[in-house]
BAPAGU-646849 format. One record per residue (C-alpha): residue in one letter; chain; x, y, z. Coordinates in steps of 0.05 Angstrom, whole numbers. Layout:
BEGIN
{node 'a','A',{X,Y,Z}},
...
This chain:
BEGIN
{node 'x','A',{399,433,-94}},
{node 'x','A',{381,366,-134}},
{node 'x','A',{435,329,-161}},
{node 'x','A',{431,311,-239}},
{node 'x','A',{422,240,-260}},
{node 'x','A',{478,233,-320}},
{node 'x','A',{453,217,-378}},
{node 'x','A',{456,147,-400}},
{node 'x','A',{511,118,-436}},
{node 'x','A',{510,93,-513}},
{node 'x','A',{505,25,-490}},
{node 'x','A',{450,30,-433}},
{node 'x','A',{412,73,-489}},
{node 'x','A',{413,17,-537}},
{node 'x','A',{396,-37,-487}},
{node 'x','A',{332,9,-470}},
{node 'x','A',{325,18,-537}},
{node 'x','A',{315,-57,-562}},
{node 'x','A',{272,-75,-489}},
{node 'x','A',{220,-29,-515}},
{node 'x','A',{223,-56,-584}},
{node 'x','A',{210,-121,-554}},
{node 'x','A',{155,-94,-497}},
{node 'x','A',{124,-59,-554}},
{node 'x','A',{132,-124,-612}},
{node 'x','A',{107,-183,-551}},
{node 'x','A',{43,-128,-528}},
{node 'x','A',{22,-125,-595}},
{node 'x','A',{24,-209,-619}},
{node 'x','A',{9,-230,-550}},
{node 'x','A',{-51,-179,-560}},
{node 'x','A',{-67,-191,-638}},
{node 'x','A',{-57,-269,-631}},
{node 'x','A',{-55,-282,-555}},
{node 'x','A',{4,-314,-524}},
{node 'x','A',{4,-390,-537}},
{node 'x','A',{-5,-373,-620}},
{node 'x','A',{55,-328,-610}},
{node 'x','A',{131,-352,-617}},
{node 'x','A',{190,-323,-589}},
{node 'x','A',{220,-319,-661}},
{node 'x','A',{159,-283,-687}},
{node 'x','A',{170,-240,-625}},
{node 'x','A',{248,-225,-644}},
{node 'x','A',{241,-210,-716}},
{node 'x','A',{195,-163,-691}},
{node 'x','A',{234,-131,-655}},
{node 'x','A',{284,-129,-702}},
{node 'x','A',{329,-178,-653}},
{node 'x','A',{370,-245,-655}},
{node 'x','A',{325,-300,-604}},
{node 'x','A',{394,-296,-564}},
{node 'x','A',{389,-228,-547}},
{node 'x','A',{318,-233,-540}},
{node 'x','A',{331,-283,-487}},
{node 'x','A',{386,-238,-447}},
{node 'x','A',{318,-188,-433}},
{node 'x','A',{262,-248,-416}},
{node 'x','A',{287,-336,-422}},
{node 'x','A',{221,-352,-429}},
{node 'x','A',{156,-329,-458}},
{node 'x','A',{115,-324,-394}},
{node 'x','A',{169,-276,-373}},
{node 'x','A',{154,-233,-438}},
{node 'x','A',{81,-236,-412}},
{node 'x','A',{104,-210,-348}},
{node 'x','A',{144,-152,-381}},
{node 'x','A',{90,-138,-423}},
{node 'x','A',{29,-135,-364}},
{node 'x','A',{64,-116,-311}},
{node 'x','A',{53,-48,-330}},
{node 'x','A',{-20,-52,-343}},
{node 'x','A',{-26,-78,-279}},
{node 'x','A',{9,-29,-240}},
{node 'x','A',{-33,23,-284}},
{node 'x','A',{-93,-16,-265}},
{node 'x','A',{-84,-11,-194}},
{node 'x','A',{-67,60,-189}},
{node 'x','A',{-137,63,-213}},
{node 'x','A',{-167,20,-168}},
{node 'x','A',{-128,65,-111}},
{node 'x','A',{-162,125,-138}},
{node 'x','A',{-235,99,-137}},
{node 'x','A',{-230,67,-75}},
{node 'x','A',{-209,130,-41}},
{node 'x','A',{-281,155,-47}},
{node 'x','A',{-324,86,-25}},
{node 'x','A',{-359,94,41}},
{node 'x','A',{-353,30,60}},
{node 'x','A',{-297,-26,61}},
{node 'x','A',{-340,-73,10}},
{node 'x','A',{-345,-16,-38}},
{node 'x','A',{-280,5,-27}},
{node 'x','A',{-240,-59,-36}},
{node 'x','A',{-289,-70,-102}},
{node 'x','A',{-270,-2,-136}},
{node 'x','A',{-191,-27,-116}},
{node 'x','A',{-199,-96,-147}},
{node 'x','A',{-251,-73,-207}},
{node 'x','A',{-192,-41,-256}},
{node 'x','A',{-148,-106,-242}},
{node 'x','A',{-209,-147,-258}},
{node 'x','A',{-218,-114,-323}},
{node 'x','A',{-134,-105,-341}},
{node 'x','A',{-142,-189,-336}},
{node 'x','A',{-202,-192,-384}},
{node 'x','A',{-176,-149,-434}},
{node 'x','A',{-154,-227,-477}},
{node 'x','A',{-177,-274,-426}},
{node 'x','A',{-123,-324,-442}},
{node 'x','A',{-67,-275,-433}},
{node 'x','A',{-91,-255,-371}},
{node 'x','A',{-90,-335,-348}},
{node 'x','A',{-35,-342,-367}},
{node 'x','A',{-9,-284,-336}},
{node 'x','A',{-39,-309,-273}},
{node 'x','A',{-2,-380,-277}},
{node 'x','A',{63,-351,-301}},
{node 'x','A',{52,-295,-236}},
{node 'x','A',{33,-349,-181}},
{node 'x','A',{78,-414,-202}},
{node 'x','A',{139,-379,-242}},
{node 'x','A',{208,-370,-215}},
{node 'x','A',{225,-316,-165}},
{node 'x','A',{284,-311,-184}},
{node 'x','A',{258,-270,-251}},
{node 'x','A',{259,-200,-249}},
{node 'x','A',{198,-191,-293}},
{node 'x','A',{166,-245,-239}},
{node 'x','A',{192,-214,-183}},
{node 'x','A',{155,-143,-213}},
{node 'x','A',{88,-188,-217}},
{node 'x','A',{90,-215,-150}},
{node 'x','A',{105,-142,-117}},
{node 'x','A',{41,-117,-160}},
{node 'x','A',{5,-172,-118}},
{node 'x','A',{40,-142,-53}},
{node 'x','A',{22,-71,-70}},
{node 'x','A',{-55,-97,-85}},
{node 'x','A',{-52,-128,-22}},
{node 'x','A',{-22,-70,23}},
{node 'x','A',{-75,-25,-15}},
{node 'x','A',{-133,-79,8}},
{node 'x','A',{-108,-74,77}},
{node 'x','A',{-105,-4,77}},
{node 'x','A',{-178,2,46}},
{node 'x','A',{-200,-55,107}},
{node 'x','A',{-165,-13,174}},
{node 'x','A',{-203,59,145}},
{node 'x','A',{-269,32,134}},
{node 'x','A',{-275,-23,184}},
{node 'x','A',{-215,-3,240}},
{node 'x','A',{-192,-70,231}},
{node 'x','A',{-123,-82,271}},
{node 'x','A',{-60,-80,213}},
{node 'x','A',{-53,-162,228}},
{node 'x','A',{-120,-180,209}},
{node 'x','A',{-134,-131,155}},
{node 'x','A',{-72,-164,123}},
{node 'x','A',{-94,-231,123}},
{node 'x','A',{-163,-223,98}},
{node 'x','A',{-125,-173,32}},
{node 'x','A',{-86,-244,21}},
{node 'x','A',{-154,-280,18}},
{node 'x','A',{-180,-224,-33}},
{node 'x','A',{-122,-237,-59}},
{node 'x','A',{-134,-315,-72}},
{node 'x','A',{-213,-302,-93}},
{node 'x','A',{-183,-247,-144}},
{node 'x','A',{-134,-305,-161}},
{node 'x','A',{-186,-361,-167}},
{node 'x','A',{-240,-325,-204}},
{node 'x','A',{-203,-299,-258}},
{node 'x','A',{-155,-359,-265}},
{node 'x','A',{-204,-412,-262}},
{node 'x','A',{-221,-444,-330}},
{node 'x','A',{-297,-452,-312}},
{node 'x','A',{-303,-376,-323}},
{node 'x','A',{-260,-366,-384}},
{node 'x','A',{-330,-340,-411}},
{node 'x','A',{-353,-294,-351}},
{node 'x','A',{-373,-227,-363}},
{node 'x','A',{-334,-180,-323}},
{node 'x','A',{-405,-153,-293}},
{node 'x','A',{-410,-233,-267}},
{node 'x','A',{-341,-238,-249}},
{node 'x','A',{-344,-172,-206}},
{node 'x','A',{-401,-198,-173}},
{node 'x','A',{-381,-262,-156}},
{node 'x','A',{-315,-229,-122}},
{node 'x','A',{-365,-181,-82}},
{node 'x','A',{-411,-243,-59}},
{node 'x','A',{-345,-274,-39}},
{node 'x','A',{-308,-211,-2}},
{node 'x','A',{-377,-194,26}},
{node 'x','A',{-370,-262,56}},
{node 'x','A',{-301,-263,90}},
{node 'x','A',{-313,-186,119}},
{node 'x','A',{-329,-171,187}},
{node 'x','A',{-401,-152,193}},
């Protein structure tokens, strides 16, 4: 027989209550005005919040752009696990993966820099960081995955070549030379790349 979880307590109900007043007030400046345009008092008297207690739930604002995509991501790659399930080959397969996290970063191109800076050189020690950097784990794992059913790759090397995926995902849509890149170009540049580094 399950057990019941207990409901939550007035308190834990109003601390969930104000971190989705703030997800919900930092998604829609960081989206309207992108991030750097966007302070964290705009962000807290949007929420309806003193900067103080906005600071208990993110100390910095590349943290609230963690909070905020962290979920789009996740979403993202739950899509990419979906198509890939169906590509014949590892190159197809590891492109319908990566394609949904490709877009989730273009949706405001700076935003999704920045969420790549704040996600590769933050501090570990953040939870919303630590969430961003086990979306890149999950990616990876799901890369790997995609690479030993396709291609029968051993686990070892499957893994390594889902961390360089990982690093041409990282450079392409990070680099400030394709800040203007179609996602069509973008995608194909990544294929041209992974095409490269897979065994033939």
């Amino acid at each position: 027989m399950p057990v019941a979880t207990p409901p939550l307590g007035r308190r834990e109900r109003n601390k969930q209550a104000k971190l989705e007043r703030i997800t919900a007030a930092a998604s829609e400046l960081f989206e309207k005005h992108g991030v750097d345009e966007v302070t964290t008092q705009q962000i807290a008297d949007a929420a309806d919040i003193g900067t103080g207690t906005l600071f208990l739930y993110a100390k910095t604002k590349g943290e609230l752009l963690l909070l905020v995509q962290n979920t789009h991501y996740a979403a993202a790659l739950e899509r990419g696990r979906a198509a890939a399930a169906g590509a014949a080959t590892a190159l197809d397969g590891v492109m319908a993966l990566v394609a949904p996290v490709v877009e989730c970063n273009r949706v405001q191109v700076d935003n999704g820099r920045t969420y790549l800076r704040e996600m590769a050189f933050g501090d570990p020690g953040e939870p919303h960081h630590a969430e961003a950097l086990s979306i890149v784990a999950e990616t990876e794992e799901a890369v790997a995955s995609v690479l030993t059913g396709r291609s029968q790759l051993p686990a070892a090397e499957a893994a390594t070549l889902a961390r360089v995926v990982s690093a041409i995902l990282l450079l392409e849509l990070g680099a400030s030379l394709n800040a203007e890149s179609s996602i069509p170009g973008l995608l194909e540049s990544i294929r041209t790349q992974v095409a490269a580094i897979l065994p033939r």
